[in-house]
C-alpha positions in Angstrom: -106.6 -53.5 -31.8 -109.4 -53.9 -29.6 -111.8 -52.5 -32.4 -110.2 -54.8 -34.9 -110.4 -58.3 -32.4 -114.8 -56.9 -31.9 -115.0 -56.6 -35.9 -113.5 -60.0 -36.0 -115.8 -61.5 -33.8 -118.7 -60.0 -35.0 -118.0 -61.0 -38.6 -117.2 -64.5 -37.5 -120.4 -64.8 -35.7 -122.2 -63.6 -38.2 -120.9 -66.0 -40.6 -120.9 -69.1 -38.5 -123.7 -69.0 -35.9 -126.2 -66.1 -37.6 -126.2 -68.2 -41.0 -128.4 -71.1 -41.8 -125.8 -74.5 -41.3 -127.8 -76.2 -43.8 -126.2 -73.9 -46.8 -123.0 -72.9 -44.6 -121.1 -75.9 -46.5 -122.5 -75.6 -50.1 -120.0 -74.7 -52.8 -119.5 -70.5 -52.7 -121.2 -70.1 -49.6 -118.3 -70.0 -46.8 -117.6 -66.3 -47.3 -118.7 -63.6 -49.4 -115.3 -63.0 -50.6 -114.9 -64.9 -53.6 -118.6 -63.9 -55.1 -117.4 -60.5 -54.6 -114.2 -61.2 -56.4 -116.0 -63.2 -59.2 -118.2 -60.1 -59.7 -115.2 -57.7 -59.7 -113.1 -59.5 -62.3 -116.5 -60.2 -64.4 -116.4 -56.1 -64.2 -112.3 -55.8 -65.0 -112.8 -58.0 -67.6 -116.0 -56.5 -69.6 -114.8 -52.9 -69.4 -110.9 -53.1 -69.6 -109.3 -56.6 -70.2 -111.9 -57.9 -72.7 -111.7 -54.9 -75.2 -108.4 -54.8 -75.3 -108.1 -58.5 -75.9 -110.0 -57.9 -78.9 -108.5 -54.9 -79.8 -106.4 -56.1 -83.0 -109.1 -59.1 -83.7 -112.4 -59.3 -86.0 -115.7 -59.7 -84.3 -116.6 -63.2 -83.6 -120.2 -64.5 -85.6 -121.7 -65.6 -82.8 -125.1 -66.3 -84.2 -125.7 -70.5 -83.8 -123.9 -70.0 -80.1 -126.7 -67.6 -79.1 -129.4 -69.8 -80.2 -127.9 -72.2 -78.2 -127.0 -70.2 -75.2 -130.9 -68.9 -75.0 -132.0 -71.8 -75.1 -130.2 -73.4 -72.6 -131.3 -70.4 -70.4 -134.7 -70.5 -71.1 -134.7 -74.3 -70.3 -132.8 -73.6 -66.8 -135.0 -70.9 -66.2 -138.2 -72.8 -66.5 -136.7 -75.4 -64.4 -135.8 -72.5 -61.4 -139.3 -71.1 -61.7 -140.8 -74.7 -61.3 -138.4 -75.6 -58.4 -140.4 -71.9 -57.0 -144.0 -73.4 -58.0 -143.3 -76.2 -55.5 -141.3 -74.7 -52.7 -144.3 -72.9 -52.6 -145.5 -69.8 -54.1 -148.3 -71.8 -56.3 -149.1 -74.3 -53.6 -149.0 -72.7 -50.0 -146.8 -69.5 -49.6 -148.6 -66.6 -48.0 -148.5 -63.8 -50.4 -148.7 -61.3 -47.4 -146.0 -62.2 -44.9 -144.1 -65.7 -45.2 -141.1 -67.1 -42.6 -138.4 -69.2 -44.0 -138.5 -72.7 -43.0 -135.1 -73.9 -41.2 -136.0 -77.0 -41.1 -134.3 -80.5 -42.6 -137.4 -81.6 -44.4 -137.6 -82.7 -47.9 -139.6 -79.5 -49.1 -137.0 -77.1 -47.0 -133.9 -78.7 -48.7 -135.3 -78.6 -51.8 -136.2 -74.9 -51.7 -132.8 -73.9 -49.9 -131.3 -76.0 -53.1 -133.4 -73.9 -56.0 -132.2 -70.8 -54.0 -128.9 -71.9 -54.9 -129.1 -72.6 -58.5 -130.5 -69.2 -58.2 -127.8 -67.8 -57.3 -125.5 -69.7 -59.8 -127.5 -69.2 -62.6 -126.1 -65.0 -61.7 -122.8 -66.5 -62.9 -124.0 -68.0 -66.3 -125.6 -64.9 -67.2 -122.5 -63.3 -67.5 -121.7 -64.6 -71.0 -124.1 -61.6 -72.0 -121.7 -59.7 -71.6 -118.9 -62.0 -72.8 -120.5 -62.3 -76.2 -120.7 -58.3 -76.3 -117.0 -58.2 -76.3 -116.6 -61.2 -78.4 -118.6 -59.5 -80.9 -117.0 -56.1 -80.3 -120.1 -54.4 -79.8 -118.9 -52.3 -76.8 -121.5 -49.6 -76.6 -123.8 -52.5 -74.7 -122.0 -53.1 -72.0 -123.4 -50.3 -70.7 -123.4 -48.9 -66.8 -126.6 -50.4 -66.4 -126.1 -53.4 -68.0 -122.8 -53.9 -65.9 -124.7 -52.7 -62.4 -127.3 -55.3 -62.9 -125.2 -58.1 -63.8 -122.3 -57.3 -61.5 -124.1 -57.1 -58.4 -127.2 -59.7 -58.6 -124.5 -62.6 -57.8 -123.4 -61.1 -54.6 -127.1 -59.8 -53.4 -128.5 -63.2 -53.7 -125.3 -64.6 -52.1 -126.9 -63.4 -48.9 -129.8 -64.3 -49.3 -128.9 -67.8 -49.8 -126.6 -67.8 -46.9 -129.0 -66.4 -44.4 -132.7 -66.7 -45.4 -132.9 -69.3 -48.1 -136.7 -69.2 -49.2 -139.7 -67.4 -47.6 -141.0 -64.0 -48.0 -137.7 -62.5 -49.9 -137.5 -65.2 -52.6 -140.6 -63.9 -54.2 -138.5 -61.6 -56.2 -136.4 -64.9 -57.1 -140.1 -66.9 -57.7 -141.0 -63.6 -60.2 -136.9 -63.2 -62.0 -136.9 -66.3 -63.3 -140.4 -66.3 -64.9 -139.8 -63.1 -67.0 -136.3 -64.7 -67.9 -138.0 -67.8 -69.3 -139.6 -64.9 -72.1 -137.0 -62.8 -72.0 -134.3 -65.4 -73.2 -137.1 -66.8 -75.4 -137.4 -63.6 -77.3 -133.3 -63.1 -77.3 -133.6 -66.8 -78.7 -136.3 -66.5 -81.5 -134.2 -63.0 -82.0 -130.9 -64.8 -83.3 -133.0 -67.2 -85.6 -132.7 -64.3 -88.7 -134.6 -62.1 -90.5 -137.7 -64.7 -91.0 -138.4 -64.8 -87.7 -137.6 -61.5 -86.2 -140.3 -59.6 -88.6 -142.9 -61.5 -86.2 -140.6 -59.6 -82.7 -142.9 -56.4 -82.6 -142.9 -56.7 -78.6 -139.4 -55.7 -77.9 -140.2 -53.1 -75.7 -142.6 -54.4 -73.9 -139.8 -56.6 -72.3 -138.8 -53.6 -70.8 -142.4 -52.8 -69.2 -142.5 -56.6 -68.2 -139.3 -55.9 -66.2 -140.3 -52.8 -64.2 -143.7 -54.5 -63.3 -141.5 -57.0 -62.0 -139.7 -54.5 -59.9 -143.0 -52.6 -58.6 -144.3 -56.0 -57.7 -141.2 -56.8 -55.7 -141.7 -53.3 -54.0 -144.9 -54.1 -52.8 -144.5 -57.4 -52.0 -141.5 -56.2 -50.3 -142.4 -53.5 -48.4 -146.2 -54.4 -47.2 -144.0 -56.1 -44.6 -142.9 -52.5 -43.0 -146.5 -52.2 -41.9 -147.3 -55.8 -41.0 -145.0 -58.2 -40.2 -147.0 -61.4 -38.5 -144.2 -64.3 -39.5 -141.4 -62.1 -37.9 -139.4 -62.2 -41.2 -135.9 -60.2 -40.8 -136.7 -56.8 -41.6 -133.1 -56.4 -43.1 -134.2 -58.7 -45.6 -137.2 -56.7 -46.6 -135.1 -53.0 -47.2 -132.3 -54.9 -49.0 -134.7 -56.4 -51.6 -137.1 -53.3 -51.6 -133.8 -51.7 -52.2 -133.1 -53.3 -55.1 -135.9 -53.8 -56.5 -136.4 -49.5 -56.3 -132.9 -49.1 -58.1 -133.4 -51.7 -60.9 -136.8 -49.9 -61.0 -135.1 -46.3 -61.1 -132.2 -47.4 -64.1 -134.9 -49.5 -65.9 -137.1 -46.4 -66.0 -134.7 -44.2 -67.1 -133.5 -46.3 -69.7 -136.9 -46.4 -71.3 -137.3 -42.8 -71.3 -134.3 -42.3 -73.4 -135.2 -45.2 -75.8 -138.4 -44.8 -76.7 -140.4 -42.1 -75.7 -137.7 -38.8 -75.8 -138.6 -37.1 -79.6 -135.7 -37.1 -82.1 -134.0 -33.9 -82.5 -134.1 -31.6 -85.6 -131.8 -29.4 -86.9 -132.6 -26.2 -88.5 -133.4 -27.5 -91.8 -135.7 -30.0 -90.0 -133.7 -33.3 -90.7 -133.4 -35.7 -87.5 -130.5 -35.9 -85.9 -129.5 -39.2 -84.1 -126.6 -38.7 -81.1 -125.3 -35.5 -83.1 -125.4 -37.4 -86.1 -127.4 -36.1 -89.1 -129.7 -38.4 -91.3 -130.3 -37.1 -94.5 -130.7 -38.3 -98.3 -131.2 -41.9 -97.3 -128.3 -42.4 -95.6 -128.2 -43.4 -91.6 -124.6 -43.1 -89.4 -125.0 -44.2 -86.4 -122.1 -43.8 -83.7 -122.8 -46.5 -81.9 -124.9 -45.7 -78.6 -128.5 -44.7 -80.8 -131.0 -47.3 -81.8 -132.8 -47.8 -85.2 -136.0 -49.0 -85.0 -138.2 -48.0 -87.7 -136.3 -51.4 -89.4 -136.0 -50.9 -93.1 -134.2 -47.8 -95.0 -134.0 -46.9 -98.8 -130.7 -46.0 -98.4 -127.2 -47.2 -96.8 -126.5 -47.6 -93.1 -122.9 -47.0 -92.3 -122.1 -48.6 -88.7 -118.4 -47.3 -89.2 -117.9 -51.1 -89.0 -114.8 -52.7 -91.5 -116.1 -53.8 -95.1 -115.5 -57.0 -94.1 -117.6 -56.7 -91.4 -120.5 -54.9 -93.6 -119.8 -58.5 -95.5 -120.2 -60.5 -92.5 -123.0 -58.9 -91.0 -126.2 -58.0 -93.3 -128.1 -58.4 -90.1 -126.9 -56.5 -87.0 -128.5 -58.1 -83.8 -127.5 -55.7 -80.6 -128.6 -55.6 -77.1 -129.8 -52.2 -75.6 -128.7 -50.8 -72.2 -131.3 -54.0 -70.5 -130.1 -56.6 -73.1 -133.6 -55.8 -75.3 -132.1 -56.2 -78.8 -132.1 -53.6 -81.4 -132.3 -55.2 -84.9 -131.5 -53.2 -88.2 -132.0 -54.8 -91.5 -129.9 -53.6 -94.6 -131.0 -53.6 -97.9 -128.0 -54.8 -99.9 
């Protein structure tokens, strides 16, 4: 019992005196608990609940909700990284070591506010995922995918609730910038074929987000050798943290995708996930990407006729929401 009442204590002090008051009030922010259970069910419902609501039902075409959805994403995103520009990072944060400012003033409120929206706009990326399921195309809601989602809500959450602004909300500052062209690109993407013929840089979306993570890193950790504006060093190995595994699956995920050769079989035909490609016909199973974009021959997806019907354009996200797109030659 007496292990239990210390735990108690410690928790509620952490929680009540450790945590800035000016955010201790703000919708979300009493206790981690709900975040967390927000985060599980978003997990419960993308691998299990989702997939088997749609077991027995057609794929939903999706396409004019997308081009809305991006948009509206890219618009908030532009907003967060301009509520970043004024808290500071473009008009008088120190790029080497910065403390987070406690204070009541205008600017402070304001930034503590943008941290936030940050940290809600976590929750609205989430209908990624949603639209996956709605569209049935279950081999992107990958383990990645799901990591990165799942848990950016809750790491921010603490951020937000003890250090709202400063050195650690660079990675915030940097985030919503390569959102702003990644949800442009997922945007222009959904227009149709006219437009996506111009999309040559899918992959380098991927680059863009792993030089966001080294950034991070050594933004990050430049304060484990100097740390002049006594910033809390807890702060600096969570974020570094983060920023090293998103780094780690990011990297790996590239690999796979685009530099790892194509198998041959004996005969010297390419074989994609253990399926062969041969006489100008591609099956895919589902977890390889096209990307060579026009065939002379048929693509079967192992998707319904009616879905063929539906679909002469398949739009898919990869493993980091880069879209794969495949046109058919009817």
């Amino acid at each position: 019992m007496e292990t239990l009442r210390h735990a108690y204590n410690f928790w509620d002090d952490l929680m009540n005196n450790k945590s800035d008051p000016r955010t201790r009030d703000w919708p979300l922010m009493s206790s981690p608990l709900p975040t967390i259970a927000i985060c599980l069910s978003y997990a419960y419902f993308v691998k299990i609940l989702g997939p088997r609501l749609m077991e027995n039902r057609k794929p939903f075409e999706l396409r004019k909700v997308l081009i809305v959805y991006n948009a509206i994403q890219v618009i908030f995103s532009t907003w967060l990284f301009y509520e970043a520009c004024l808290a500071g990072w473009l008009t008088g944060y120190s790029w080497r070591c910065q403390q987070v400012d406690y204070s009541y003033s205008e600017t402070a409120l304001r930034t503590a506010a943008g941290c936030w929206w940050y940290y809600f706009s976590k929750f609205t990326e989430f209908f990624d995922t949603f639209f996956f399921v709605m569209r049935k195309r279950y081999d992107q809601v990958s383990t990645l995918h799901v990591i990165h989602h799942g848990i950016m809500p809750f790491s921010v959450w603490w951020g937000v609730k003890f250090a709202p602004g400063g050195h650690s909300s660079f990675f915030g500052f940097l985030n919503t910038f390569v959102h702003i062209v990644m949800y442009t690109y997922y945007m222009l993407a959904a227009m149709g074929p006219k437009v996506q013929k111009y999309l040559w840089w899918k992959k380098y979306l991927t680059i863009f987000q792993m030089i966001q993570f080294i950034a991070v890193m050594i933004h990050t950790f430049q304060l484990c050798f100097w740390n002049d504006c006594n910033y809390p060093m807890a702060f600096v190995y969570f974020i570094g943290g983060h920023a090293l595994l998103f780094l780690f699956l990011f990297a790996n995920f590239y690999q796979k995708a685009y530099t790892k050769k194509p198998k041959k079989d004996k005969d010297g035909q390419t074989v994609q996930n253990g399926k062969q490609t041969s006489n100008g016909h591609i099956t895919q199973n589902g977890n390889g990407h096209i990307t060579n974009g026009y065939t002379n021959g048929k693509i079967s997806t192992g998707k319904s006729p009616f879905y063929e019907s539906m679909y002469p354009l398949e739009t898919s996200y990869s493993t980091t929401r880069q879209r794969v797109f495949v046109e058919r030659n009817n």
